[in-house]
N, CA, C and O atoms as a GROMACS GRO file, in nm:
protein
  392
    1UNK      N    1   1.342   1.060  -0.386
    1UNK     CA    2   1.411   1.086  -0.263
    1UNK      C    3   1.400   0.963  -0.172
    1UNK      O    4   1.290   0.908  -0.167
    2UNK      N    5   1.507   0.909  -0.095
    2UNK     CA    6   1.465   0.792   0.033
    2UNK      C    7   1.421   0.855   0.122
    2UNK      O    8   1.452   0.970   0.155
    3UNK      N    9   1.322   0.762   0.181
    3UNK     CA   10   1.267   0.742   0.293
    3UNK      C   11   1.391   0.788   0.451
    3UNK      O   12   1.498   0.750   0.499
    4UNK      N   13   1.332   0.844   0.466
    4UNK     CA   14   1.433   0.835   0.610
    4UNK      C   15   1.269   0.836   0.777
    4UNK      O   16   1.152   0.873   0.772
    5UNK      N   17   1.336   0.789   0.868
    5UNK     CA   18   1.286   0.771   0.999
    5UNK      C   19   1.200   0.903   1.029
    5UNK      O   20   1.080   0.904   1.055
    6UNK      N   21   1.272   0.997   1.022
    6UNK     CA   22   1.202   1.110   1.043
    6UNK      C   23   1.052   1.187   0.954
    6UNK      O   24   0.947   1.235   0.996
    7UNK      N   25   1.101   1.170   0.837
    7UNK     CA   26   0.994   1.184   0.737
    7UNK      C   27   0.877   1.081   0.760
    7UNK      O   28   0.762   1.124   0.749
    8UNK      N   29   0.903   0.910   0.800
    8UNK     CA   30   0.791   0.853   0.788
    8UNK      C   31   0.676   0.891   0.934
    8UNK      O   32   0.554   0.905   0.939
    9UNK      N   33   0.808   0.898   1.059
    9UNK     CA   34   0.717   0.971   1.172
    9UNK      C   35   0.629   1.070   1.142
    9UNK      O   36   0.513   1.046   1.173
   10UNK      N   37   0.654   1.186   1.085
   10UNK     CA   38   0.569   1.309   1.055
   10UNK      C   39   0.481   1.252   0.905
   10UNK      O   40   0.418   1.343   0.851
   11UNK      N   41   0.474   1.157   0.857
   11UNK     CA   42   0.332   1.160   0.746
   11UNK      C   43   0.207   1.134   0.825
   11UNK      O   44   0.191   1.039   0.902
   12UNK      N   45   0.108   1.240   0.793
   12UNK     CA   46   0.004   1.218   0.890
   12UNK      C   47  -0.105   1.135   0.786
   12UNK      O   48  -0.095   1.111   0.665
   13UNK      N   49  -0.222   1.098   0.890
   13UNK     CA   50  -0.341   1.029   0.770
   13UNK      C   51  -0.409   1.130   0.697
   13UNK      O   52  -0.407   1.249   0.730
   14UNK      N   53  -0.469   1.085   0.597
   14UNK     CA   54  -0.546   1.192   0.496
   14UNK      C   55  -0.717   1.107   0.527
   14UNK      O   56  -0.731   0.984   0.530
   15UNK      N   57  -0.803   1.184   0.543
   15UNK     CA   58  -0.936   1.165   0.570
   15UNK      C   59  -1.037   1.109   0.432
   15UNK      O   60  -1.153   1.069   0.436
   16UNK      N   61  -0.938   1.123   0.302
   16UNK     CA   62  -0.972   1.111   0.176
   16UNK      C   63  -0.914   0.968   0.160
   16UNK      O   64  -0.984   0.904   0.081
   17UNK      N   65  -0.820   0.904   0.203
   17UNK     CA   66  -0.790   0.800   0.151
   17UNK      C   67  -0.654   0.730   0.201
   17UNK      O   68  -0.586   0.774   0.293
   18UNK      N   69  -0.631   0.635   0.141
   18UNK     CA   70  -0.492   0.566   0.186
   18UNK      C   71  -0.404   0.652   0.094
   18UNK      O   72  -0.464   0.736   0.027
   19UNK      N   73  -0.281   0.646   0.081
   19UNK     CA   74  -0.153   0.697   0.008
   19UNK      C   75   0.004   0.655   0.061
   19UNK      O   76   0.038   0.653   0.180
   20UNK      N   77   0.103   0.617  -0.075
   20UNK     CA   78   0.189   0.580  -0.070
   20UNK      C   79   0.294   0.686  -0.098
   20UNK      O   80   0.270   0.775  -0.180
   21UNK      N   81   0.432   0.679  -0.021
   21UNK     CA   82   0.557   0.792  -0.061
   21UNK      C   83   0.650   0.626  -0.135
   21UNK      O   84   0.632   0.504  -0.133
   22UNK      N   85   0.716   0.692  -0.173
   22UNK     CA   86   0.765   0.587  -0.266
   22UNK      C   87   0.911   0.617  -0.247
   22UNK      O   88   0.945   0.736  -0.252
   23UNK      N   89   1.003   0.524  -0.227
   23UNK     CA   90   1.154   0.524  -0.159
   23UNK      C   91   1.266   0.530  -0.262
   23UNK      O   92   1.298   0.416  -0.296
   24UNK      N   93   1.321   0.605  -0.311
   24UNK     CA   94   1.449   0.617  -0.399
   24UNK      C   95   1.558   0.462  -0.404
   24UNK      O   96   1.604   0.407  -0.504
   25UNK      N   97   1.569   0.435  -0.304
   25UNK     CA   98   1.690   0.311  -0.240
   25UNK      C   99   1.600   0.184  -0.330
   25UNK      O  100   1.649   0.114  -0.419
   26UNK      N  101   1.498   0.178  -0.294
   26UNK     CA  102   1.479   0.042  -0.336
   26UNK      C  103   1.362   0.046  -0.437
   26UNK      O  104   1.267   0.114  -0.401
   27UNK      N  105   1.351  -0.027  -0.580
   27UNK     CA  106   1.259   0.023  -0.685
   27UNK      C  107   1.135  -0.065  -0.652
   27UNK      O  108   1.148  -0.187  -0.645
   28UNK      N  109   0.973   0.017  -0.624
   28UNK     CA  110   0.879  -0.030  -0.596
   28UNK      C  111   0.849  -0.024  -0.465
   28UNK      O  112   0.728  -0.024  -0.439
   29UNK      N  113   0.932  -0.018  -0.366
   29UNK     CA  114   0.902  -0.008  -0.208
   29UNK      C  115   0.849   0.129  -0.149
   29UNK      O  116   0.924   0.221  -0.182
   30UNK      N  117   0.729   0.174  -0.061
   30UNK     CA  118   0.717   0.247  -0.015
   30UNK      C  119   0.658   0.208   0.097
   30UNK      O  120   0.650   0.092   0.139
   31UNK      N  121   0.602   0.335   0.161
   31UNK     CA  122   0.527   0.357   0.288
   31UNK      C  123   0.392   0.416   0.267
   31UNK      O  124   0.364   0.528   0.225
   32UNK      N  125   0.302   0.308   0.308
   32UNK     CA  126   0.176   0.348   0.284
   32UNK      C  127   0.063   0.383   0.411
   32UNK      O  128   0.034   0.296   0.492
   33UNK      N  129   0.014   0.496   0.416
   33UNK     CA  130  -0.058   0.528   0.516
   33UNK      C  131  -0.198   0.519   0.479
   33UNK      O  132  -0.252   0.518   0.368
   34UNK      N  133  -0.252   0.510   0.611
   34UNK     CA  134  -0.406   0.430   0.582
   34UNK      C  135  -0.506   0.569   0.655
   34UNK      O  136  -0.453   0.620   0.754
   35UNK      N  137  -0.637   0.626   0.613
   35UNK     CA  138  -0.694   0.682   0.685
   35UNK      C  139  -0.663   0.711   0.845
   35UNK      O  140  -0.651   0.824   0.892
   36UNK      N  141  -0.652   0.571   0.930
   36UNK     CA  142  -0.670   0.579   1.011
   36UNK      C  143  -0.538   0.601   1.113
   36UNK      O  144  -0.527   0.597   1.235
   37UNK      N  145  -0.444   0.625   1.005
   37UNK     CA  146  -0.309   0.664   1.049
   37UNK      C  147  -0.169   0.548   1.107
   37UNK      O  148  -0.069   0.579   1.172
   38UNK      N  149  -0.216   0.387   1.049
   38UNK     CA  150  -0.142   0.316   1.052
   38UNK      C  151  -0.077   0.339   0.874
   38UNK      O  152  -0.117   0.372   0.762
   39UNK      N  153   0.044   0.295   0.946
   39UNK     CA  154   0.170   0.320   0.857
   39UNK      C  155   0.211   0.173   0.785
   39UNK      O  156   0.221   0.080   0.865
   40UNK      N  157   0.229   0.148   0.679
   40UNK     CA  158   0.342   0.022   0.677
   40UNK      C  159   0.390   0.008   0.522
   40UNK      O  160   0.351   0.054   0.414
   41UNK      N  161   0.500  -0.084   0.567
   41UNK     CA  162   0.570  -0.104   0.430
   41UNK      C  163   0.478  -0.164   0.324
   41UNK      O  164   0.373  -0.220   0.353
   42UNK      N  165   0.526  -0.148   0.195
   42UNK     CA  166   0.488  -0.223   0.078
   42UNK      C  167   0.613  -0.236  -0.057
   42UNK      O  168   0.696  -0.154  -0.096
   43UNK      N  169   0.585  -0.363  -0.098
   43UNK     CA  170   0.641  -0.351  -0.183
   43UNK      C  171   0.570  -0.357  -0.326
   43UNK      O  172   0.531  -0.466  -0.367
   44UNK      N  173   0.551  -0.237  -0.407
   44UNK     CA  174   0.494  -0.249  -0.530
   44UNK      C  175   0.573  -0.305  -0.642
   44UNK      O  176   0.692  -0.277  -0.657
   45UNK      N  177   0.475  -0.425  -0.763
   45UNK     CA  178   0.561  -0.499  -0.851
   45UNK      C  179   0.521  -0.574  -0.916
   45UNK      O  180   0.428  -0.637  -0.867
   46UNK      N  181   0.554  -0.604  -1.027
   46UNK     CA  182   0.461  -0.678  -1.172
   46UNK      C  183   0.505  -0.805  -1.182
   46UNK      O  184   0.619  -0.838  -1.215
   47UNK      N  185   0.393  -0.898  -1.145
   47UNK     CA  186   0.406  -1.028  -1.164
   47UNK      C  187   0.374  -1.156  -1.255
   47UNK      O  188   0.346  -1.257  -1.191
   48UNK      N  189   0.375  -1.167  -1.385
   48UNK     CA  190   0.284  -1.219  -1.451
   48UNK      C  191   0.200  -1.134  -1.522
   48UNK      O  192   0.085  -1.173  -1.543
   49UNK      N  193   0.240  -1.014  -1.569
   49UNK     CA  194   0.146  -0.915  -1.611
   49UNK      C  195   0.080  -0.813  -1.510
   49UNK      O  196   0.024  -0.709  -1.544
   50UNK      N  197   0.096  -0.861  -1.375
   50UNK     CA  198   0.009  -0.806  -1.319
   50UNK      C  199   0.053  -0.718  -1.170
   50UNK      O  200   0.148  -0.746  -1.097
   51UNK      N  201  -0.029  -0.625  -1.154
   51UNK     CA  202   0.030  -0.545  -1.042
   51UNK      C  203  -0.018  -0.605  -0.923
   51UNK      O  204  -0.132  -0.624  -0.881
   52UNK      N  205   0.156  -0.645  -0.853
   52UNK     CA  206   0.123  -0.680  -0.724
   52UNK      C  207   0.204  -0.620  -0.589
   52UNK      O  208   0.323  -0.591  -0.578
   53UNK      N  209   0.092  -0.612  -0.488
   53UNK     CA  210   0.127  -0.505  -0.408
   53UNK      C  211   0.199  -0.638  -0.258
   53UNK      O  212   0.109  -0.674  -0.182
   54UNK      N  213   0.310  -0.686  -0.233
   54UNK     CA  214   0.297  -0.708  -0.103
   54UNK      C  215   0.346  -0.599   0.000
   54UNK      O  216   0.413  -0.498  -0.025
   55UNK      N  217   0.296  -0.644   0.128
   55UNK     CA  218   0.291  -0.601   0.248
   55UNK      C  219   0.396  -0.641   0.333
   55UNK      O  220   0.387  -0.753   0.383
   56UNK      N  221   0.464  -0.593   0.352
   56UNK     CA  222   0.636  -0.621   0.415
   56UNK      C  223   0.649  -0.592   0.528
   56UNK      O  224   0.758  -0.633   0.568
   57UNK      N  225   0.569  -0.517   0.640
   57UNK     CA  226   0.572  -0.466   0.771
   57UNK      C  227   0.480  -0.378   0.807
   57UNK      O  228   0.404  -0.329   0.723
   58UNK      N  229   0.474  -0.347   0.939
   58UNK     CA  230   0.399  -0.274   0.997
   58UNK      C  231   0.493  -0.129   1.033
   58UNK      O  232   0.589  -0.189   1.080
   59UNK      N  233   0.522  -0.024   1.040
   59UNK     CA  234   0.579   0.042   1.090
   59UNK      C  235   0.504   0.164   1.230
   59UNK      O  236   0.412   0.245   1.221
   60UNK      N  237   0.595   0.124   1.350
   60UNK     CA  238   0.738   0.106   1.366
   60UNK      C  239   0.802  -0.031   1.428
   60UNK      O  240   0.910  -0.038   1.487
   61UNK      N  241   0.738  -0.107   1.410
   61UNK     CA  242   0.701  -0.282   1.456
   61UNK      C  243   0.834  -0.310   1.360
   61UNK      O  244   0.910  -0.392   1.413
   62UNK      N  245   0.886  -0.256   1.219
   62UNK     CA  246   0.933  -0.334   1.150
   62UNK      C  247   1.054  -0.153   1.104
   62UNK      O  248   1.022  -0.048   1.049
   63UNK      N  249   1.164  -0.195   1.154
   63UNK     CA  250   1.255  -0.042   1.102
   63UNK      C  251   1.216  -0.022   0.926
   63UNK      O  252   1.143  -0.082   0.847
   64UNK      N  253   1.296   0.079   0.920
   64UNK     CA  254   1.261   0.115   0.771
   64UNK      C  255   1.417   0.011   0.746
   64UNK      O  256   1.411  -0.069   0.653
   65UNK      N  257   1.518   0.013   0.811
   65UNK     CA  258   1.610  -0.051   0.728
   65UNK      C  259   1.570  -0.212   0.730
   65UNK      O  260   1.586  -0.280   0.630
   66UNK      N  261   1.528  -0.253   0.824
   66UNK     CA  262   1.475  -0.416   0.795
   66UNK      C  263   1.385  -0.421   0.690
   66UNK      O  264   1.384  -0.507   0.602
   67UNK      N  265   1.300  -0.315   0.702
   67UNK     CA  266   1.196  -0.323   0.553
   67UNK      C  267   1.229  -0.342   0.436
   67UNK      O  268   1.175  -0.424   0.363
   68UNK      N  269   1.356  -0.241   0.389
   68UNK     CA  270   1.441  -0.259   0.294
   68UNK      C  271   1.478  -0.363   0.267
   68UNK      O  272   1.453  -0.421   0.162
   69UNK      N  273   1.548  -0.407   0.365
   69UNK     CA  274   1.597  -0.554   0.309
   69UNK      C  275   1.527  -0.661   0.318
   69UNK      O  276   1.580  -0.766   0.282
   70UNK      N  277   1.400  -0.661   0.362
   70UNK     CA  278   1.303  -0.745   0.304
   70UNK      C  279   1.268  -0.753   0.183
   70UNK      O  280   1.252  -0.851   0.110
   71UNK      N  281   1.251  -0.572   0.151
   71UNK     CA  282   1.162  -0.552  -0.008
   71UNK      C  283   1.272  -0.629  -0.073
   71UNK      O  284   1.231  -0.721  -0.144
   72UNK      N  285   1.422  -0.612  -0.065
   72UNK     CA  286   1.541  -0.651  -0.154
   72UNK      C  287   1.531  -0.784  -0.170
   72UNK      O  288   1.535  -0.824  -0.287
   73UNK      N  289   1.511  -0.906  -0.039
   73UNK     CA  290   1.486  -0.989  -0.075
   73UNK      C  291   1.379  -1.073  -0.090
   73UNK      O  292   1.386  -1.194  -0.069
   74UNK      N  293   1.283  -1.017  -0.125
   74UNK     CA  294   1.142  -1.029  -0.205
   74UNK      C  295   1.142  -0.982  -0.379
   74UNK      O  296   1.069  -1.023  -0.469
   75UNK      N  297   1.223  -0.909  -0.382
   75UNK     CA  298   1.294  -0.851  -0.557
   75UNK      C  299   1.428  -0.980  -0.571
   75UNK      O  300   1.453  -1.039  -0.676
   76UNK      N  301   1.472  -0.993  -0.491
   76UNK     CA  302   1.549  -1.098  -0.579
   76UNK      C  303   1.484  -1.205  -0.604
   76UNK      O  304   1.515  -1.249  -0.715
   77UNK      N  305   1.378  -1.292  -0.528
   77UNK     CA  306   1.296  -1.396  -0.509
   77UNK      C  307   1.227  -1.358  -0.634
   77UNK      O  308   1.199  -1.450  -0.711
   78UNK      N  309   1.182  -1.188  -0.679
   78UNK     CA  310   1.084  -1.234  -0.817
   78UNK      C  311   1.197  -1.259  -0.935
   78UNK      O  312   1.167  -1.308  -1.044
   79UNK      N  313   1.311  -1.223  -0.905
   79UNK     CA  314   1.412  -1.216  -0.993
   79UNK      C  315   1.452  -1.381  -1.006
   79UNK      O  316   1.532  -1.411  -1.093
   80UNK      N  317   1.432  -1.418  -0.975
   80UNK     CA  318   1.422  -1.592  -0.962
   80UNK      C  319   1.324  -1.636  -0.983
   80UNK      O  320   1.298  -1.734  -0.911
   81UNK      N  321   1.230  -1.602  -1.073
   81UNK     CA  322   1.062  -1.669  -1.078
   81UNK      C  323   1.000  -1.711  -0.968
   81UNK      O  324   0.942  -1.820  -0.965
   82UNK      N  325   1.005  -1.619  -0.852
   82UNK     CA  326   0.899  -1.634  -0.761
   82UNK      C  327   0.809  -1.509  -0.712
   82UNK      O  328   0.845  -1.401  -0.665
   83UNK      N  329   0.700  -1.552  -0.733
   83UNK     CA  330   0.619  -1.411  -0.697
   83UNK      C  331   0.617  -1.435  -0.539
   83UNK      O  332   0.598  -1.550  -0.501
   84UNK      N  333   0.639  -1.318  -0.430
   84UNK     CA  334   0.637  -1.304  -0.315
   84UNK      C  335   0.517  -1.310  -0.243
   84UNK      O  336   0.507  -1.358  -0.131
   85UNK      N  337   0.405  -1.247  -0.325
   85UNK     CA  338   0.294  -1.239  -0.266
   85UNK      C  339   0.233  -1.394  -0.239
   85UNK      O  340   0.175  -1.440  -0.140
   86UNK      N  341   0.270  -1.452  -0.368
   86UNK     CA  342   0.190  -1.622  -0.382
   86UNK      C  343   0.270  -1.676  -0.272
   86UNK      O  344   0.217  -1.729  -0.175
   87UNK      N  345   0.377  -1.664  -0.283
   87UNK     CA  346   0.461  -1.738  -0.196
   87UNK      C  347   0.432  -1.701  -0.025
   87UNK      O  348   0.468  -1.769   0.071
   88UNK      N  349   0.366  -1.592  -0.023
   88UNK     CA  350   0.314  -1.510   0.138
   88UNK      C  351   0.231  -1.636   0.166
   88UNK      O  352   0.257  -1.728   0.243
   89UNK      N  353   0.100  -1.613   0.067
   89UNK     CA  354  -0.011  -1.676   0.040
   89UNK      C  355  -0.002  -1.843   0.104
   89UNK      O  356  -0.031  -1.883   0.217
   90UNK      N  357   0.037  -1.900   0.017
   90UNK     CA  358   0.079  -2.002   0.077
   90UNK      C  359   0.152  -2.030   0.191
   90UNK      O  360   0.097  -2.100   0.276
   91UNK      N  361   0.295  -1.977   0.217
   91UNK     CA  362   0.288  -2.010   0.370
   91UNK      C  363   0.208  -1.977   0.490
   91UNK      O  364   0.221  -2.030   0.600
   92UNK      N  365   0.112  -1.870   0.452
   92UNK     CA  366   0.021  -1.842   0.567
   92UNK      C  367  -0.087  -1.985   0.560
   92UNK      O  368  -0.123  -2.050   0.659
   93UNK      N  369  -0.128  -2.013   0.405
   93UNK     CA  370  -0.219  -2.115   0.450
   93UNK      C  371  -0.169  -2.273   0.483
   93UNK      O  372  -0.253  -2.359   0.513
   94UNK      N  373  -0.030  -2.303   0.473
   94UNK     CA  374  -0.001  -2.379   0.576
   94UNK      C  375   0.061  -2.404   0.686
   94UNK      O  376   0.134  -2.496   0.724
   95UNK      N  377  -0.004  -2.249   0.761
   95UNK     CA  378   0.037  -2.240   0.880
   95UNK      C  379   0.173  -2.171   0.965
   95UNK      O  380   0.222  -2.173   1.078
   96UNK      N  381   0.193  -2.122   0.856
   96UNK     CA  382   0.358  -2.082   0.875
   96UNK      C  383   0.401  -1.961   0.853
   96UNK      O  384   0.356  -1.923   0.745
   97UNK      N  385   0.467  -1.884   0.902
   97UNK     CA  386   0.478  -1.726   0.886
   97UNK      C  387   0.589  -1.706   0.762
   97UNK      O  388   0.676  -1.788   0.732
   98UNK      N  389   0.560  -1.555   0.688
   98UNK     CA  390   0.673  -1.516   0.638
   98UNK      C  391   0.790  -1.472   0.656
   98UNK      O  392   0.862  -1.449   0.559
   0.00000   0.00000   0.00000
């Protein structure tokens, strides 16, 4: 099922743990809530063998439709041999935002 505005307002925190709803529209992207009841995007995705999770927004700092089209173009970027996360990685450590 997608994600819509209303559904991500009403997910409350769970006292047991973090947890992700997972978005129909875009493959690997969800909304992950944290104990403490911050919300935010992710995009889940295999890089090199390996499962990688980036972090695409804060919500409601970041809409669900901008999120989307972040996750989209972070999936085309791996679709081009670039992993998103490395590529986060590095521009944070020289200084520079994603």
């Amino acid at each position: 099922m997608a994600l819509t505005d209303l559904e991500i307002r009403n997910l409350k925190a769970r006292p047991t743990g973090r947890y992700e709803i997972f978005d129909s529209k875009v493959p690997g992207f969800a909304i992950r809530v944290s104990p403490s009841g911050v919300k935010s995007f992710v995009l889940m995705y295999r890089a090199m063998g390996r499962l990688r999770r980036l972090t695409v927004g804060r919500y409601p700092v970041i809409s669900l439709l901008e999120a989307r089209r972040l996750a989209g173009l972070a999936l085309n970027r791996l679709n081009h041999g670039v992993d998103p996360q490395q590529e986060k990685c590095e521009s944070v450590r020289r200084g520079g935002m994603m």
